[in-house]
Structure formats: structure tokens, C-alpha cells
N, C-alpha and C positions, 0 to 999 in steps of 0.2 A: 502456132496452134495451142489451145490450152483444154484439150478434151477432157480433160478433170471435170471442168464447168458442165461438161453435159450429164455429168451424173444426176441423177434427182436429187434437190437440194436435202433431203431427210438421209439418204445415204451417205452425201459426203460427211455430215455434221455426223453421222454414227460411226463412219470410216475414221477420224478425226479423233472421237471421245473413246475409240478403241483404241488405238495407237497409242497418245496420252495413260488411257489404263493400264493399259500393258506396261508401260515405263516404268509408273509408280505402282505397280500390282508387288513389282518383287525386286531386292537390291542384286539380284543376279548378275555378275557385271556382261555376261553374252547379251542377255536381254538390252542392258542398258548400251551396248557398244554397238547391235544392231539400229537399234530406237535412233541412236545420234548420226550413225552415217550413212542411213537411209533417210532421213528427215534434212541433213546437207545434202544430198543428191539431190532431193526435189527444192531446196533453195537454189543450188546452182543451176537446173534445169528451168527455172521460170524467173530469176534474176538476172540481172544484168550483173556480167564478173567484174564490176568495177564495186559494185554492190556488194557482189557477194563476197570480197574481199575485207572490205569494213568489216561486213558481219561478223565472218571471220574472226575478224582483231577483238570485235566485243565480245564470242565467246571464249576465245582464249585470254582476255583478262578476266572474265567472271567465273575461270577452271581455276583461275590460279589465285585469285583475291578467297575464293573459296578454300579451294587448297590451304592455302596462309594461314587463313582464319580461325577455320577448326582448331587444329592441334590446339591454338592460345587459350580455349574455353573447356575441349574436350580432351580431357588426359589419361580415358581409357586407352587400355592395352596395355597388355606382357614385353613389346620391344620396346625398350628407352632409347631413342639416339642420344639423346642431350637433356641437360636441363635449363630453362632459360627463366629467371629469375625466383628461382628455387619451384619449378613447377615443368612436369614433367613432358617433354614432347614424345611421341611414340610413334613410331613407325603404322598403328595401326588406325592411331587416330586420322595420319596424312591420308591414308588411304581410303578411308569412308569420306574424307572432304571430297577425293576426286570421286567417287561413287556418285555421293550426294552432286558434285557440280556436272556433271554428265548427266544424271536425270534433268535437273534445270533447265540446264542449256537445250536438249533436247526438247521438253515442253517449251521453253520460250520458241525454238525453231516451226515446231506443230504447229504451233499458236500461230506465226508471221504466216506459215503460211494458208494456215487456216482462213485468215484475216484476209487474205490474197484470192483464195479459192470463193469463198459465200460472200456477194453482192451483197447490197439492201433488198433486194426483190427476195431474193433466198431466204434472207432472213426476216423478214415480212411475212413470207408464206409459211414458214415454218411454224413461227411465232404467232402470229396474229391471232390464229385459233385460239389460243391458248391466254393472251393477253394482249392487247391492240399496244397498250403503252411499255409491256415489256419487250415488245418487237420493236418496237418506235427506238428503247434505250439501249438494245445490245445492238441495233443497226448504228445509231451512233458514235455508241463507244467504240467501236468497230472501225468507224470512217474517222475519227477526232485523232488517234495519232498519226496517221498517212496526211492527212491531210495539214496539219501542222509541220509535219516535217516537210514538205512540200513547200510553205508559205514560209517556213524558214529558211530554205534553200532560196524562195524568189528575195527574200530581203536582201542574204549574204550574199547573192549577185549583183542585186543593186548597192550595195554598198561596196561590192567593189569595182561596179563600175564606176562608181565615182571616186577612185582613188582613196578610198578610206582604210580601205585592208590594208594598205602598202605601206604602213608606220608598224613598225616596231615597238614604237614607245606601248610599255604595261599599261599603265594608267589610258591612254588613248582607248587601248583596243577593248579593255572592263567597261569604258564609256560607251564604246558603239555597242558593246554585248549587250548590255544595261538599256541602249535604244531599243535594241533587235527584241528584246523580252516584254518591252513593253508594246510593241506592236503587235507581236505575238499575241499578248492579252488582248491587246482594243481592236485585233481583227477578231478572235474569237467570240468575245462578248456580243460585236456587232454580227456579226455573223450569225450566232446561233439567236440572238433576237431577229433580225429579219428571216428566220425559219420560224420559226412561231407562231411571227404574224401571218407569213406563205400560209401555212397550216392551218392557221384561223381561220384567213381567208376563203379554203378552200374546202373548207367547209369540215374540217377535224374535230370529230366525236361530237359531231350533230345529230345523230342519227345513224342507224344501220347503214352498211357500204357493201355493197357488191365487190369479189375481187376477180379480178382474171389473171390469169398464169397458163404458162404452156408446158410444165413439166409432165410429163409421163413416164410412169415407175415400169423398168424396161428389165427384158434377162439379164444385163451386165447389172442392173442394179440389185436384184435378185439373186445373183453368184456371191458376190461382193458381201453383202450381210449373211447371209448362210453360211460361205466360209470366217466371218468375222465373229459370230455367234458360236459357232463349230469350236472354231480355234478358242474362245471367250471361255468355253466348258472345259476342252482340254487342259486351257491353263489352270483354271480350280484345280481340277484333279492331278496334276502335276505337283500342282504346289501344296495342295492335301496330301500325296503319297511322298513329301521328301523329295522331289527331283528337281525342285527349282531352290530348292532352302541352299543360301551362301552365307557363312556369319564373317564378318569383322574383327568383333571381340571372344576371349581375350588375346586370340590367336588370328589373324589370316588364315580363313578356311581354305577347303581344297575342293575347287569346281567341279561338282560328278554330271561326266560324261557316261550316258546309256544310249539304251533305242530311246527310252524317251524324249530326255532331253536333245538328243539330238534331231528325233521328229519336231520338236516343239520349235528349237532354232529353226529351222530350214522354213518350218511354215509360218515363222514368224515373220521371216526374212521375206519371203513370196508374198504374204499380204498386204506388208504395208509398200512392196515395190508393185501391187498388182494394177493401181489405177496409171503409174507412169509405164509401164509394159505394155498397159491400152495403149495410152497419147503415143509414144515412140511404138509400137505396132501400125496406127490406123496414118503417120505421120510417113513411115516409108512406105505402106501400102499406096498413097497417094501421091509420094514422090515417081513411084516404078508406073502408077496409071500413066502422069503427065509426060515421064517419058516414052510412053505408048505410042502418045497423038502424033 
């Protein structure tokens, strides 16, 4: 079951661009530690763990290539560990890489599964009002890397089903990469021209178009933005009065813990686990029916 999809599409896109805000609203690292493993809960809950293991792998080398990075460019801060070609690495520099790589990764996660949650239909309806060809191009962008990834996967099965994968040799396997890339291109090229022409065909920005959709804006959608808005204010004023401010330089601050922040954590925590607390609520409500019958 994936009852996320049943939100109204303008809620989930609001649920989404809140989450996201809140990330990059403040370098708080609760905020950001919240954001990242609630945003893996709902990867592992709507992936497959074979999936969600890779991912996995690419956000912990983009913590760590982040990590790395920093200190070489940024040599603020009071802690020197070391110096590496007369230029200073600091303890506090490492520590805003991993700040900065948690917010990242976190947004990239939103994002997949954002990507995952809103259709083309979604994104049609949302859009279209507003621009026929700017719904047309975020529904795209949208669908171009699943879809690639997809047809990469069907090549590198066919290529090993024909025995090709099975050589060792460098130079071989560059050569089949080097196929796999270009087929890549001349299925997308083809591709997205035989969508064009579909498009043309069928009669695309001829004239006014009627549309139909079945979404209706319902109480769960109505709770969901109230408390997202709600929470939206509270964070201003938190972070207006001092309660969310965490610095870096030239010291490693010190995280203050009150009523506020700790109300602000908890419902931050609650919001963005509130559309999977539906799915896994109405998921064992229906499990306990069928074992009724």
C-alpha cells in the first residue's frame, strides 16, 4: 500500500517543500539529524532493501567526500588538528562538512522520494494551471532519471546475458560501458522524439483542453497543512528568539536545550513521520478487518 498517494497532490508537494525548508531553514544539527532519519525511514519503508542499501552506500560516500573536502578549502576555526601543506585543517571546519553533508543528503533523499510519491497526473494538475509546458517539463524531469536508470539496468542484463560481463579484462569492460552509454543516448533521443510527435499528434497546445482529475481536498489534508504552517511560524519565532541559533565558528557551539526547542523537536519529529503513521495506521487497520472475515 502506498496511502501517501492519496493525499491531494498540492499537500503532498507542500508536505515535501516543508520538510526540505525546515532542513535548510537552520544548521541546528537536531533539526538536521531529525530531517535525515526520518527521510531514511520513509526510503526504507517504500524501497526495496536491496535498494535501499545502495542508497545507503551513496549517501555515506557523499558524508564523507563532503567531510574530506571541506577542511582543504575551509580553514576557519580555533581547533587545529594538523597542518597539511602549510595550511591549516581544524576540527571545526570537519565538523560543518558533516553539518553541510547531512543537510544534502537529506534533501537528495526528500527529493527520491518526492520523485516517488507525485505522478505525472500530480504533476499536471498542480502545474498546468499555472503553465501547460512547465508541468509538461517538471513531469519529465521527474520521470528522465528512473527511467534511465531503468533502461540501464535492462542493457546491463542484457549484456550479461550474453556473457560479456564475465571478462575481467579493463579495457573490455570501458568498451562495453562506452556501448551501454551510447545506447543510453539513442534510446533517449528516440524516445523523447517519439513523445513529441505522441504530443503533436494528439492534439498538444491546439487549443484549450478540458482536464479531469479525481482528487478531493479531504480533513487528513486539512490537518497536515495547518500543522505544517503552524509548525512553519513556530520555527520563525524560534529562530527569531535565539532558540534554534547553533554556530560552527570559531568554536563549536553548545546546543540549547529549553521548552522551546524541545517543543519544536518533537513536532518536528511528528510532522514529518505524520503521512507514514497514516500508511502503517490505515495498513494494520486492514490487516486486523481481513482477519475478521
Amino acid at each position: 500500500m502506498n496511502k501517501i498517494k492519496s493525499f491531494h497532490p498540492l499537500t503532498i508537494f507542500l508536505f515535501f517543500i516543508l520538510n526540505m525548508t525546515f532542513t535548510l531553514f537552520t544548521y541546528n544539527p537536531m533539526i538536521l539529524g531529525i530531517s535525515l532519519v526520518v527521510s531514511l525511514f520513509y526510503s526504507l519503508y517504500y524501497h526495496d532493501f536491496k535498494i535501499f542499501l545502495g542508497n545507503i552506500g551513496f549517501y555515506l560516500f557523499t558524508i564523507l567526500f563532503i567531510v574530506l573536502i571541506n577542511p582543504l578549502f575551509n580553514h576557519r576555526g580555533s581547533t587545529i588538528l594538523f597542518f597539511l601543506n602549510e595550511q591549516a585543517i581544524t576540527k571545526e571546519s570537519i565538523i560543518f562538512g558533516l553539518a553541510i553533508s547531512i543537510a544534502l543528503v537529506s534533501i537528495i533523499v526528500w527529493s527520491s522520494i518526492f520523485s516517488y510519491t507525485m505522478d505525472t497526473d500530480k504533476n499536471m494538475y498542480l502545474f498546468s494551471r499555472v503553465s501547460v509546458n512547465l508541468a509538461i517539463i517538471i513531469a519529465l524531469v521527474l520521470r528522465f532519471i528512473p527511467e534511465m536508470k531503468r533502461k540501464k539496468q535492462e542493457f546491463i542484463d542484457t549484456q550479461t546475458t550474453l556473457g560479456m560481463k564475465k571478462t575481467k579484462s579493463l579495457s573490455v569492460r570501458l568498451s562495453i560501458s562506452y556501448q551501454i552509454l551510447l545506447a543510453l543516448i539513442t534510446w533517449s533521443l528516440e524516445h523523447y522524439l517519439t513523445l513529441s510527435l505522441s504530443m503533436k499528434a494528439r492534439g498538444y497546445k491546439q487549443g484549450k483542453r478540458s482536464y479531469y482529475h479525481n482528487y478531493a481536498f479531504k480533513l487528513k489534508d486539512f490537518v497536515l497543512l495547518l500543522f505544517g504552517f503552524l509548525l512553519l511560524a513556530f520555527y520563525i519565532y524560534c529562530n527569531y528568539q535565539g532558540h534554534l541559533y547553533f554556530y560552527y565558528y570559531p568554536v563549536i557551539g553548545q546546543l540549547k536545550i529549553n521548552i522551546y526547542s524541545i517543543i519544536l523537536f518533537s513536532a518536528s519529529f511528528l510532522f514529518m513521520m505524520l503521512p507514514l503513521i497514516y500508511e502503517i495506521g490505515v495498513s494494520l487497520k486492514w490487516h486486523f478487518l481481513r482477519r475478521k472475515i
